[in-house]
VMD Tcl script that draws the C-alpha trace (Angstrom):
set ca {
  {5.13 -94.33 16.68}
  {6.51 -90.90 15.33}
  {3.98 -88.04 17.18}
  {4.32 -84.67 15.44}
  {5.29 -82.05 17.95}
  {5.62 -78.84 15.88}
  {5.33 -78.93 11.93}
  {7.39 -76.58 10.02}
  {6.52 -74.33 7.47}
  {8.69 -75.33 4.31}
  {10.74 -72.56 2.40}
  {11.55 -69.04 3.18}
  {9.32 -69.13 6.49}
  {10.93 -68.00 9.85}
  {9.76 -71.09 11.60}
  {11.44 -73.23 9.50}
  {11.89 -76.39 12.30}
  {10.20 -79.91 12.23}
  {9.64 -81.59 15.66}
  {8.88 -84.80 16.35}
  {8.96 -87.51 19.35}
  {9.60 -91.18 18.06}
  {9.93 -93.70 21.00}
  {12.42 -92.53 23.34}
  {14.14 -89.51 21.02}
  {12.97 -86.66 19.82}
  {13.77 -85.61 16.35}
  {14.65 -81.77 15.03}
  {14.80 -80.95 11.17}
  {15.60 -77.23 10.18}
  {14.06 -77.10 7.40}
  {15.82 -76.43 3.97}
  {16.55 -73.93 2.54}
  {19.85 -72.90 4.20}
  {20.41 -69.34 5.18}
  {23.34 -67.87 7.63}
  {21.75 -66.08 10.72}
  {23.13 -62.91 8.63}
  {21.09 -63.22 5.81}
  {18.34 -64.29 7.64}
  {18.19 -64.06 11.38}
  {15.06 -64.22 12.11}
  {15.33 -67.85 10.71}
  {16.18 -70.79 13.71}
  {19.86 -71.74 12.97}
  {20.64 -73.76 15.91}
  {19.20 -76.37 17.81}
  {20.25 -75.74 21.92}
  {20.51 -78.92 23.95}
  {20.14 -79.01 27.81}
  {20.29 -81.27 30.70}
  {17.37 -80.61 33.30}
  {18.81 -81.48 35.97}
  {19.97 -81.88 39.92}
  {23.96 -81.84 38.87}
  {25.33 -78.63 36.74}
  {25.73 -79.21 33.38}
  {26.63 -77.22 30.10}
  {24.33 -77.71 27.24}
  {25.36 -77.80 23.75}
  {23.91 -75.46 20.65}
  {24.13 -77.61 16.99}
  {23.94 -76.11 13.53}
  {24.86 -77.18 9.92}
  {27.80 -75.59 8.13}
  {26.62 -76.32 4.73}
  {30.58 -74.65 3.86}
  {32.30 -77.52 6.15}
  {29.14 -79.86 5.21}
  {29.02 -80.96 8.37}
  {27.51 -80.66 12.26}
  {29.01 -77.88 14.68}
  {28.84 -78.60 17.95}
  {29.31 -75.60 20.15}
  {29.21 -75.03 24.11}
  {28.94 -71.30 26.41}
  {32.13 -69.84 27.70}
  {31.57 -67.20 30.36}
  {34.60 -64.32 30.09}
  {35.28 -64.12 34.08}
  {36.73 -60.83 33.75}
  {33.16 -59.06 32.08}
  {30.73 -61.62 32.74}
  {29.89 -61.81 28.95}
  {29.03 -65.25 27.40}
  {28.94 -66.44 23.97}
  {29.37 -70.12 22.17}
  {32.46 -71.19 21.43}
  {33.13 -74.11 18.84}
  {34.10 -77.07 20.61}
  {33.72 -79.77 17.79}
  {32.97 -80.33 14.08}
  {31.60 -83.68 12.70}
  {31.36 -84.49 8.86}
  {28.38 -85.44 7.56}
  {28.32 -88.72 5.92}
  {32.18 -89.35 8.23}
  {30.73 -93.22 8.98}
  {30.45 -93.72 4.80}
  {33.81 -92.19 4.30}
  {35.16 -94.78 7.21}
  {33.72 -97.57 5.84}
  {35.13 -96.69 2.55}
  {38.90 -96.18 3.63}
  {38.63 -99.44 6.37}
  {37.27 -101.63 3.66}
  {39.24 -104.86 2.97}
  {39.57 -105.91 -1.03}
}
mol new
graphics top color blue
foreach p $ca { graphics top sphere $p radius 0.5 }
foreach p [lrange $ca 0 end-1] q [lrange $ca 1 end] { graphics top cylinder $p $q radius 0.2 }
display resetview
């Protein structure tokens, strides 16, 4: 049963994110149309994902690079010289990379 968290408001709206719970997941959508957090930053651009948790654990902040068409997956690095942290790309999936594999693996 899908249960509407937070419904988005379509278009050029700042709170342009979908949320919803279905069985044990819970689903994002940022909403279409794309911007880049320059054009429009007070837009959401990322989805942040973190472990609550006993045991230490670095979460992860997703977004779309419509460019790359495809998922960025990104993770915080701490400078231990200034204490400064930002996100720092630590991988890149392809959309549609499992139709693309089937594709090339496939026997005639």
């Amino acid at each position: 049963m899908i249960r509407k968290l937070v419904e988005a408001e379509y278009g050029g709206h700042p709170d342009n994110v979908r949320v919803e719970r279905n069985g044990n997941e819970v689903h994002v959508d940022l909403v279409y149309p794309s911007y880049t957090p320059d054009e429009a930053p007070e837009r959401c651009h990322y989805v942040v994902v973190n472990q609550e948790s006993v045991r230490a654990s670095d979460g992860v902040r997703l977004s779309y690079d419509y460019g790359r068409d495809g998922w960025v997956i990104e993770q915080p690095h701490v400078n231990e010289e200034t204490g400064d942290e930002r996100w720092v790309e630590t991988a890149f999936v392809q959309s549609w990379a499992q139709d693309e594999w089937k594709k090339a693996t496939r026997s005639e």
